[in-house]
N, C-alpha and C positions, 0 to 999 in steps of 0.2 A: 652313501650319503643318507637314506632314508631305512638303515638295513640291508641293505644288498649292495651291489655295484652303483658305483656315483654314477648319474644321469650328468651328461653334458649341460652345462647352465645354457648355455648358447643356444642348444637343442628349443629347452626351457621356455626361454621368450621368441624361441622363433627367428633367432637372427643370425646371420654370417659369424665366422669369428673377427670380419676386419669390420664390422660394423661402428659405425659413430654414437659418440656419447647421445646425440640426439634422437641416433633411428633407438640406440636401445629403452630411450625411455618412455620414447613414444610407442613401442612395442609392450614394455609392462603399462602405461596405464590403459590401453585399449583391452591387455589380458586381463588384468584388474577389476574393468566394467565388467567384464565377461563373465567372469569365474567370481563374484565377491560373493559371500556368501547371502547374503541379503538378498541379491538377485537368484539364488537357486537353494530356497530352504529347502531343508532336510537331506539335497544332497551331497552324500559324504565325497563324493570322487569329486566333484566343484570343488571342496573346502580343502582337501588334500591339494587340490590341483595347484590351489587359491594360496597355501603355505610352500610349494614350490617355487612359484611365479616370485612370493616375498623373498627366500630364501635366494634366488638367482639373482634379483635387484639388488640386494643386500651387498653382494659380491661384484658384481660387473659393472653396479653405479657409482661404484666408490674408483677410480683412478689407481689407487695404492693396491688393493684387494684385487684387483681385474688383473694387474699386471703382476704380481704371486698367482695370481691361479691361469694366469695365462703359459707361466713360467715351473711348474709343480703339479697343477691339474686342483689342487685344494688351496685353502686358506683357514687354517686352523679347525678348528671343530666345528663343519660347518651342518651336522646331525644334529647335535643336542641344542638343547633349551628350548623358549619360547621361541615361536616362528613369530612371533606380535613382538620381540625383543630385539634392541639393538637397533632403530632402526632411523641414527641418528643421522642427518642432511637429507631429510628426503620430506620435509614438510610439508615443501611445494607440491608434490607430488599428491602424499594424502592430501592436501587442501584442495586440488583437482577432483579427486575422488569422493571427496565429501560432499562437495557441490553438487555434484552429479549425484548421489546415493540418497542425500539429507535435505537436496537445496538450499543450499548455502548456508547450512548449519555454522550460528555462533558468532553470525556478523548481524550485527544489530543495524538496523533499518533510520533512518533519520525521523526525528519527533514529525509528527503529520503539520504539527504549530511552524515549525522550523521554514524561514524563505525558500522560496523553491523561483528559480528563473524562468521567465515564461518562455514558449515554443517559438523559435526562428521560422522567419516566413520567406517564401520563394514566388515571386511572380513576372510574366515574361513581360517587357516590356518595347513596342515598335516605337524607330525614330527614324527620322528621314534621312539621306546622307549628308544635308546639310546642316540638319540636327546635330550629328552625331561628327558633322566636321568644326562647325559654331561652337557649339555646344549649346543648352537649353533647360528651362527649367518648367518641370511638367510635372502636375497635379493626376494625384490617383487614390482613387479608391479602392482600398484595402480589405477585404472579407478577414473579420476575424474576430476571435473570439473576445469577449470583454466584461466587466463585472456586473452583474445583473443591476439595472439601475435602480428596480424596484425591492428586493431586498439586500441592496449593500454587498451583494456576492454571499451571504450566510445561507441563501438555498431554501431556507425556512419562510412562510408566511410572516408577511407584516403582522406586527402584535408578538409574533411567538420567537422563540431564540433556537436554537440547535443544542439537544441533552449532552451530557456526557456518555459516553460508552460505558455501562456497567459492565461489558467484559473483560475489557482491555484498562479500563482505566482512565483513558482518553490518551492512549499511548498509539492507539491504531496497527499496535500489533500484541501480536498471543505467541508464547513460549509452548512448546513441545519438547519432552524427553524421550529419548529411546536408547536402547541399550544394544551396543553392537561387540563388535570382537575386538573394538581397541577400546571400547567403554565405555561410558554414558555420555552419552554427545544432548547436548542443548538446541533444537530448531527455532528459528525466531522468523515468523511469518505473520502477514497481512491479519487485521482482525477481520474474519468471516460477516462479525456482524453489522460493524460501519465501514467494510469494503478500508481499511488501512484512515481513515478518513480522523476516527477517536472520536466522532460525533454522531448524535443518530437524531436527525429529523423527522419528529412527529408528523408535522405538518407542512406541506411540501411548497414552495413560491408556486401560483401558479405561471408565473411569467418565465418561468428557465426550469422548473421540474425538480427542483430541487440542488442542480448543477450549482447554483453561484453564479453562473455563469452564460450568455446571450451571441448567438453570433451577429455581428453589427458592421456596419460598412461603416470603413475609418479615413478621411482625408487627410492625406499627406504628402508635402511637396517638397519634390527633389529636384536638386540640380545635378543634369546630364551633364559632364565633362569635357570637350574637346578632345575629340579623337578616339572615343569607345569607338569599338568594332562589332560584329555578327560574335555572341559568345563570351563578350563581356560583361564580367558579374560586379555588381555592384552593391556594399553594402550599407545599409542605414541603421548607424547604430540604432540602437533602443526602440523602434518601430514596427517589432514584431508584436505579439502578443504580452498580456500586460504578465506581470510577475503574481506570483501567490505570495499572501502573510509578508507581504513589502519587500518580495525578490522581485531582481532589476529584469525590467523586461526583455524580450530576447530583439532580432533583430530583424530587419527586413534585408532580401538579397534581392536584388532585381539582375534577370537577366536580358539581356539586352539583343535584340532585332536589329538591324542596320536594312529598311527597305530601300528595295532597289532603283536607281536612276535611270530613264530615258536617256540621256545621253549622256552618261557618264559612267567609269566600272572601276568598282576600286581595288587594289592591289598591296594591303598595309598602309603607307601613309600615301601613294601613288595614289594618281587619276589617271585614267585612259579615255580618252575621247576620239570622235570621227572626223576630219575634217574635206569636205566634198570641192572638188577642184574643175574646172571645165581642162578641156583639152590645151583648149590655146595657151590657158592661164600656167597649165603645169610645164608644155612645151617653151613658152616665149616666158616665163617667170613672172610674179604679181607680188602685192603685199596685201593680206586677207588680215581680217578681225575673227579672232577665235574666241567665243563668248565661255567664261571660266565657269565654275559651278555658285561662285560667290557676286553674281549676279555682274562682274566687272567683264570687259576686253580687252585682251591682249595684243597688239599687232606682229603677225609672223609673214618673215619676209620667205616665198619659193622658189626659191631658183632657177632659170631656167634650167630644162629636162629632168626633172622633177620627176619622179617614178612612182608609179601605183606602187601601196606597201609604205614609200618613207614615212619615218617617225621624227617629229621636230620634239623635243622638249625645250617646256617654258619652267623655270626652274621656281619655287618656291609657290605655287599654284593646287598643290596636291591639298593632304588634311594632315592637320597635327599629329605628332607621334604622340600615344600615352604613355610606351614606353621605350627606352634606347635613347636613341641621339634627338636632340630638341629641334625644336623647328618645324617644319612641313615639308610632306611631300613635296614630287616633281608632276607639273602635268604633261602627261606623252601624248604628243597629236599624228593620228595615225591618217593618213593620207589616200585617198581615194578619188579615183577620174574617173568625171562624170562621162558617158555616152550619151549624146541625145538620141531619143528615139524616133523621131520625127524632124525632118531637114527640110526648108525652103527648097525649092530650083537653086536659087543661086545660093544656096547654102553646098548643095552637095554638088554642085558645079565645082565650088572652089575646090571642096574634097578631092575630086576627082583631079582636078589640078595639082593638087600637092602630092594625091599618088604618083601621078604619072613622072613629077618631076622630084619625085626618091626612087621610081621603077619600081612600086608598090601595086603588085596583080591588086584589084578590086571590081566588083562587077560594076560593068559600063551601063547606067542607064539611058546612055544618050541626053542626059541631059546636058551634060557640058558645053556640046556643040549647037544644041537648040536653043542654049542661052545665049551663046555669041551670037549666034547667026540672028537673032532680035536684037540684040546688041549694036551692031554693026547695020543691021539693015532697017532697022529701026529711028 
């Protein structure tokens, strides 16, 4: 191939012979950085190396050419001519490589005059779960950046304007040539001297430094939507920061806190709540008032023998969905018997009474019998 015995192309870049069009090419442009010549002047074995690495892509990137040489072992005369020849569907490739060797040699930069959008903004925002079940409309102040008010955003002292770039032109960028193995490439980069800008301020605002530009707290009032969650983002159009040379400003994203309820715990559009029950009431049954989160109550009937654990749902009591099926949650009332800690005499008399008549062991404090016995003799 070179003179002597053909070298394996596969060897070459490094790859399997059942390798994919992708590993292959992603193996020559990482050999490419490695070996260009640019990155190892003056050596010969890089640049030899660097006209094999071409010579194997040439052959293994093309689909038609991989499968003759996968089929023969050659694909026509693949020794002679230029190693910098032929080296047509692979443009992407060097445009990778240019990037990386030239910095983005050849793409022309946007006028610095040209509108440019201003910077999107992100801030967290807390609501309460009724907040964020209601929904609500809350005011905020906004850190951000804005046009300086005392010179107009021009950067420059009152009285004075912003020069033209003598070096650029007022173009805000500068042309570089350099001469490589495939030929004189063009670089288009930042002008050094107005930082890409095309302007150069003598004299500098002293209110913003020259920037244009002030950072300033901004009020702006949004409406919270029925049914956000912990994690939901929300955006306001145009209320991000302001745009440059009359590009449309960018946007404000609020993310959203859902703080937590005292007695209540939410579930997506569900509510869960506690509802505390006495003995008698959960054994002989009642009809209790469950106070909802929307300041209303509900009446839930118990039935007798009612069990620590039951869950009653009051149907349409939860929070708005924002997204899925419409409507609102369910509220789930989860059910708890209370134990008193503290019993009259003839409180725990009676207890002791109702043990004895389920044949329920419980320790005897002799009160039962010292209540009757005043009872009776009393």
């Amino acid at each position: 191939m070179y003179g002597g015995e053909a070298e394996d192309l596969y060897k070459i870049l490094g790859v399997p012979r059942d390798a994919s069009a992708a590993d292959i090419k992603k193996a020559y442009r990482q050999l490419v950085r490695k070996y260009h010549p640019d990155a190892n002047p003056g050596n010969r074995d890089a640049e030899e190396h660097f006209k094999k690495i071409n010579q194997a892509y040439e052959v293994l990137g093309d689909p038609g050419k991989r499968n003759q040489y996968d089929q023969f072992g050659t694909v026509g005369d693949m020794g002679g001519g230029s190693p910098f020849e032929g080296f047509g569907g692979m443009g992407d490739i060097f445009g990778d490589i240019f990037d990386s060797v030239f910095g983005g040699a050849g793409r022309r930069r946007s006028s610095p005059d040209a509108p440019r959008r201003g910077t999107d903004l992100e801030m967290r925002v807390e609501v309460t779960l009724l907040e964020a079940a209601t929904g609500a409309v809350k005011e905020f102040m906004i850190p951000r950046l804005e046009s300086c008010p005392v010179c107009s955003g021009t950067g420059a002292k009152p009285g004075t304007t912003p020069e033209t770039c003598s070096r650029c032109g007022g173009r805000g960028q500068v042309e570089s040539r350099q001469q490589t193995p495939f030929g004189r490439f063009v670089s288009v980069n930042p002008c050094p001297s107005c930082n890409g800008t095309g302007k150069i301020i003598r004299e500098k605002c002293a209110e913003c430094g020259g920037q244009g530009r002030v950072r300033a707290q901004h009020k702006v009032e949004v409406k919270i939507p029925p049914g956000v969650d912990t994690g939901t983002r929300l955006r306001i159009s145009g209320e991000g920061e302001p745009g440059a040379n009359g590009g449309q400003a960018g946007d404000l994203y609020l993310v959203v806190n859902v703080l937590e309820h005292k007695d209540f715990k939410r579930e997506g559009g569900d509510l869960h709540t506690r509802l505390s029950v006495s003995f008698p009431q959960a054994a002989l049954g009642c009809t209790l008032e469950v106070p909802t989160l929307y300041g209303g109550k509900e009446s839930l009937d118990i039935p007798a023998g009612t069990q620590p654990g039951k869950v009653f749902t009051i149907r349409g009591e939860g929070v708005p969905r924002l997204r899925g099926p419409r409507g609102k949650g369910d509220l789930f009332v989860h059910v708890t018997v209370e134990v008193p800690e503290k019993l009259t005499d003839r409180q725990r008399a009676l207890l002791e009474e109702l043990a004895r008549e389920m044949k329920v062991e419980v320790e005897d404090s002799g009160v039962f019998g010292k209540f009757f016995r005043n009872l009776f003799e009393g």
